[in-house]
Each structure stands twice: as structure tokens, then as C-alpha cells.
C-alpha positions as CSV (number, residue, x, y, z in Angstrom):
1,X,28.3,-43.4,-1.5
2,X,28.6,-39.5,-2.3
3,X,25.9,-40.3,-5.3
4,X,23.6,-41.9,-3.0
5,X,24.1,-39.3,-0.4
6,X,23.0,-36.6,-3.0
7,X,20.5,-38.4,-4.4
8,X,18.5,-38.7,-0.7
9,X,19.3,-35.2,-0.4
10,X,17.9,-34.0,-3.6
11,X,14.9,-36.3,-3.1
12,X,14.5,-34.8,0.3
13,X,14.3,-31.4,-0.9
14,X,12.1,-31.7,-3.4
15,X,10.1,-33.5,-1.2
16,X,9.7,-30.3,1.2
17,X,9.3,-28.0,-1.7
18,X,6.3,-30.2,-2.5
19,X,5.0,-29.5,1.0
20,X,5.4,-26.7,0.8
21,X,3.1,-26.1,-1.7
22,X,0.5,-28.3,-0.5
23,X,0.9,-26.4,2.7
24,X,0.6,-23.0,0.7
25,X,-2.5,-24.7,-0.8
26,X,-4.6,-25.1,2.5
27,X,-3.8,-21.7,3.1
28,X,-5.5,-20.4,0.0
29,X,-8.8,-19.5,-0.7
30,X,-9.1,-21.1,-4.0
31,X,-10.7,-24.4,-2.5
32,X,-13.4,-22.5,-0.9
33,X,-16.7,-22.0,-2.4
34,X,-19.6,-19.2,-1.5
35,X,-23.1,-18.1,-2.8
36,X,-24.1,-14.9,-4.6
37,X,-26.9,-12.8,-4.4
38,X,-29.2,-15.1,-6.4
39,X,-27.7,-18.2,-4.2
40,X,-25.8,-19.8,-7.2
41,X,-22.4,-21.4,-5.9
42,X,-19.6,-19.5,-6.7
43,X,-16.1,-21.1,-6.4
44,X,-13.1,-18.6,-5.4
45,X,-10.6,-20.8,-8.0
46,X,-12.8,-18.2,-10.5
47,X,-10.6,-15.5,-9.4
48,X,-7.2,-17.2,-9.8
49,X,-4.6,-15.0,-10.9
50,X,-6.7,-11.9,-9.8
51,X,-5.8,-9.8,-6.7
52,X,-8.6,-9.6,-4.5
53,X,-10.3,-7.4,-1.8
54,X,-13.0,-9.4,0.4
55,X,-14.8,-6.8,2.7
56,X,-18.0,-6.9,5.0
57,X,-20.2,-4.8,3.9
58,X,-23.4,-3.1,5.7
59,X,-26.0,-0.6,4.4
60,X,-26.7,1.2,7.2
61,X,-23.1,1.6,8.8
62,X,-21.0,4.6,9.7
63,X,-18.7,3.1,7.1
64,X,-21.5,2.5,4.7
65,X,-19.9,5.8,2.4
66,X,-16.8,3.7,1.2
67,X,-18.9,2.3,-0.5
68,X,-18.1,5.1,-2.7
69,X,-14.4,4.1,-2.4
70,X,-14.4,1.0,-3.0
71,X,-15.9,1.6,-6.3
72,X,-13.0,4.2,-6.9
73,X,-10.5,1.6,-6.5
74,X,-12.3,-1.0,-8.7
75,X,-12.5,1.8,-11.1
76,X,-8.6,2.0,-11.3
77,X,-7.3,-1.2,-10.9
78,X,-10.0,-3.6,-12.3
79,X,-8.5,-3.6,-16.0
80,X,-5.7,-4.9,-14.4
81,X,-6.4,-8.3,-12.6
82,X,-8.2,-6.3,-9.2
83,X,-11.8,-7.9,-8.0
84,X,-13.8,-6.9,-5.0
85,X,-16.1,-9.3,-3.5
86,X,-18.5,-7.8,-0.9
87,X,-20.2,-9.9,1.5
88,X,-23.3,-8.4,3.4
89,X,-23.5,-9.1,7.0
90,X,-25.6,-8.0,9.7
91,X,-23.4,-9.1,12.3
92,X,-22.8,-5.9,13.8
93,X,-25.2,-3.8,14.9
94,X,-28.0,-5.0,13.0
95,X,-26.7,-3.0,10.3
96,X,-27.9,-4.8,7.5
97,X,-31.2,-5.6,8.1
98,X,-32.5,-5.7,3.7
99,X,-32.6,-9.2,1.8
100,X,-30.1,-9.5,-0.7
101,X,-32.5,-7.5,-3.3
102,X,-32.7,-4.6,-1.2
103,X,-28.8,-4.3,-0.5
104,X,-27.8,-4.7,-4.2
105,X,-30.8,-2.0,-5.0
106,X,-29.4,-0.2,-2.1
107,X,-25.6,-0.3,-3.5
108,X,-26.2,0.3,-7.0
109,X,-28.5,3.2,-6.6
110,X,-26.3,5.0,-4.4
111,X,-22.9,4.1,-5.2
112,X,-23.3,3.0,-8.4
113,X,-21.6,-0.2,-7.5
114,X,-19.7,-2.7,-10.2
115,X,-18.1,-5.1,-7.9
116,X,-19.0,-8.5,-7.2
117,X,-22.0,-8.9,-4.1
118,X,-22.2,-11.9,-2.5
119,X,-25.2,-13.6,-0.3
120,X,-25.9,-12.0,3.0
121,X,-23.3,-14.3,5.7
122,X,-22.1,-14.4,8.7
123,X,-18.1,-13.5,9.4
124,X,-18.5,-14.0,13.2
125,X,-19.2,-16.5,15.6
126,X,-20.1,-20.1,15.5
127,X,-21.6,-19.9,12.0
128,X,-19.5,-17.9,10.0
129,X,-18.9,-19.0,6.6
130,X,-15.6,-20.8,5.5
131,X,-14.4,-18.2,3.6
132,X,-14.6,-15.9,6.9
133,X,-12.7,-18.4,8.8
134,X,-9.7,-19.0,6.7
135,X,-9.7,-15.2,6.3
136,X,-9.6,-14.5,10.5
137,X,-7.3,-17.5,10.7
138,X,-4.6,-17.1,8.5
139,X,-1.0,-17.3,9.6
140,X,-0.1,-15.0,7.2
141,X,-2.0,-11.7,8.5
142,X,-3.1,-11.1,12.7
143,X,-5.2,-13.0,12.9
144,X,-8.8,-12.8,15.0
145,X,-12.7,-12.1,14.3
146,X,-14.0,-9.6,12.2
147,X,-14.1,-6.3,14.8
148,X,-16.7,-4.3,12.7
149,X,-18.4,-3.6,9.4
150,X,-16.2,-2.9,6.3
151,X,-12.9,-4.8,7.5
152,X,-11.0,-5.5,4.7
153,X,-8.5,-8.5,3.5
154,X,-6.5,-8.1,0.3
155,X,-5.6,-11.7,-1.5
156,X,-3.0,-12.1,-3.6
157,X,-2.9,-13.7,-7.1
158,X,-2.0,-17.5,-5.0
159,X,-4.8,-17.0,-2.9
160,X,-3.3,-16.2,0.2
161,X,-4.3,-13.8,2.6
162,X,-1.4,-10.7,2.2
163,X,-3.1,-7.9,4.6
164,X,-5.8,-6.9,6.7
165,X,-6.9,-3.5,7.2
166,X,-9.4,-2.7,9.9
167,X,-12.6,-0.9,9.2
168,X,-11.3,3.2,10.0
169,X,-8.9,2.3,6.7
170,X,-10.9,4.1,3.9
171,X,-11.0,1.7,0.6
172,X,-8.8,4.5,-2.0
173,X,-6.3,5.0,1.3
174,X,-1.9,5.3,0.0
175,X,-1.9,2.0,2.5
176,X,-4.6,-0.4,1.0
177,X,-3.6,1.4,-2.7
178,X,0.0,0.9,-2.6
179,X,-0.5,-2.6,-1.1
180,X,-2.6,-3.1,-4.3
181,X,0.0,-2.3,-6.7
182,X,2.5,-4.3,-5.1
183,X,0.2,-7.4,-4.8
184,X,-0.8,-6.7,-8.6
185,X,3.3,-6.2,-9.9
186,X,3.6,-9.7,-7.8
């Protein structure tokens, strides 16, 4: 009787790690796909292993100079599993009026930018883009809609969401870099 009691109890365990994972699964990004700037699919599972930042982007923003930043950080960390995928949006304000052409011109011209630009989406509203809505509905950071332009959301090497920092959080900050490091040690 004890061996069968054990057995249904080792069973049942593994049978909630297992959940677990699944459950860890929906959470991650890695099942999602999105479009770059020339509208080729990209799938997220790409960036497996990597710790990513996923920011909304705009060219003519207040926050539009970390750009600059973020391409300071990208600098730093990219040799060691750090990506940055930016997604223009011109949900707010009207801020980024230019076709994908013009913003990756725009962004490489003046920032000299190396990181990944992704097609121009929406993060808000009834048509914002899946990625966007697993980011703003995570259980893992507060969740909520994007607020404004540049909001950031730094992934971990799973997939899952670790931390959101709001727009007024500049990209090379001790709080998004030190949350880097960690994530990347992890």
C-alpha cells in the first residue's frame, strides 16, 4: 500500500511540474510571431536563450533621444546574449508619422542604430499586435496598456516577461542595466 501511495504521489508531482511548464510556456513570447521592416515574418523562438528588450519606439517623441541609449546598451551587452527589438508605433501622438523606410533612415542616420526594427504596429487598443498583448498582460510584471512612447519590457532568456519600465526610465539607467546583468547571469 505505501508503494502505491508513493507511486500516485510521485506521478502527481511530476504531473504538476509538467504544468507547470506548459503554463510557463503560454506565458512566453517564443510562440509569437511579428513582421520586420520589409514585412518578412519573424518568429520570437529566434531569440531563444537571448535576453531581450522590446520598446515602442517613435521618431518624433520627447523620448525619441534614447534612441541614443538604447544603442549604448546594445553596444555593451550584445556580445553577450542582449537583443533589442524596436517596434514603431504611432499610437501616441501621432508621433510616428514615416513608413518603415523613413524610420529606419531616420534611426540609422541619427543614432546610428544596430538593433533589430520591426514593422510599424499598434501596442494599444483593439488592434494591437499579439506580441503587445502578452506583453501588457503578463502576470509576471503590472500589467496594463502601453502609457506612452518608448516603454520598455525586458524578457528573459525563457521568454517571460521579467520587468517593465515606463517611458521617463532612460535605456543606459543602474535600474534597466543592472536588471540586464541579472537577467543575462540567469
Amino acid at each position: 500500500m505505501t508503494k502505491l501511495i508513493n507511486t500516485i504521489i510521485l506521478i502527481t508531482g511530476i504531473t504538476l511540474i509538467a504544468q507547470d511548464k506548459v503554463e510557463n510556456m503560454n506565458d512566453s513570447i517564443y510562440n509569437i510571431a511579428v513582421k520586420n521592416m520589409i514585412g518578412e515574418e519573424v518568429k520570437l523562438s529566434q531569440y531563444e536563450d537571448k535576453v531581450l528588450l522590446i520598446v515602442n519606439v517613435a521618431s518624433e517623441c520627447g523620448y525619441t533621444p534614447q534612441y541614443e541609449g538604447l544603442q549604448k546598451i546594445y553596444n555593451k551587452y550584445r556580445e553577450n546574449g542582449f537583443e533589442i527589438l524596436a517596434f514603431p508605433s504611432n499610437d501616441f501622438g501621432g508621433q510616428e508619422p514615416g513608413t518603415n523606410e523613413q524610420i529606419k533612415e531616420f534611426c540609422t542616420t541619427n543614432f546610428g542604430v544596430e538593433f533589430q526594427l520591426f514593422d510599424k504596429v499598434k501596442v494599444v487598443g483593439d488592434e494591437k499586435i499579439e506580441l503587445y498583448e502578452r506583453l501588457t498582460n503578463s502576470p509576471t510584471v503590472e500589467s496594463g496598456d502601453v502609457k506612452w512612447n518608448f516603454e520598455k519590457f525586458l524578457v528573459g532568456k525563457d521568454g517571460i516577461i521579467l520587468n517593465r519600465f515606463r517611458s521617463k526610465v532612460k535605456p543606459e539607467s543602474e535600474e534597466i542595466t543592472s536588471a540586464i546583468e541579472a537577467a543575462l547571469e540567469g
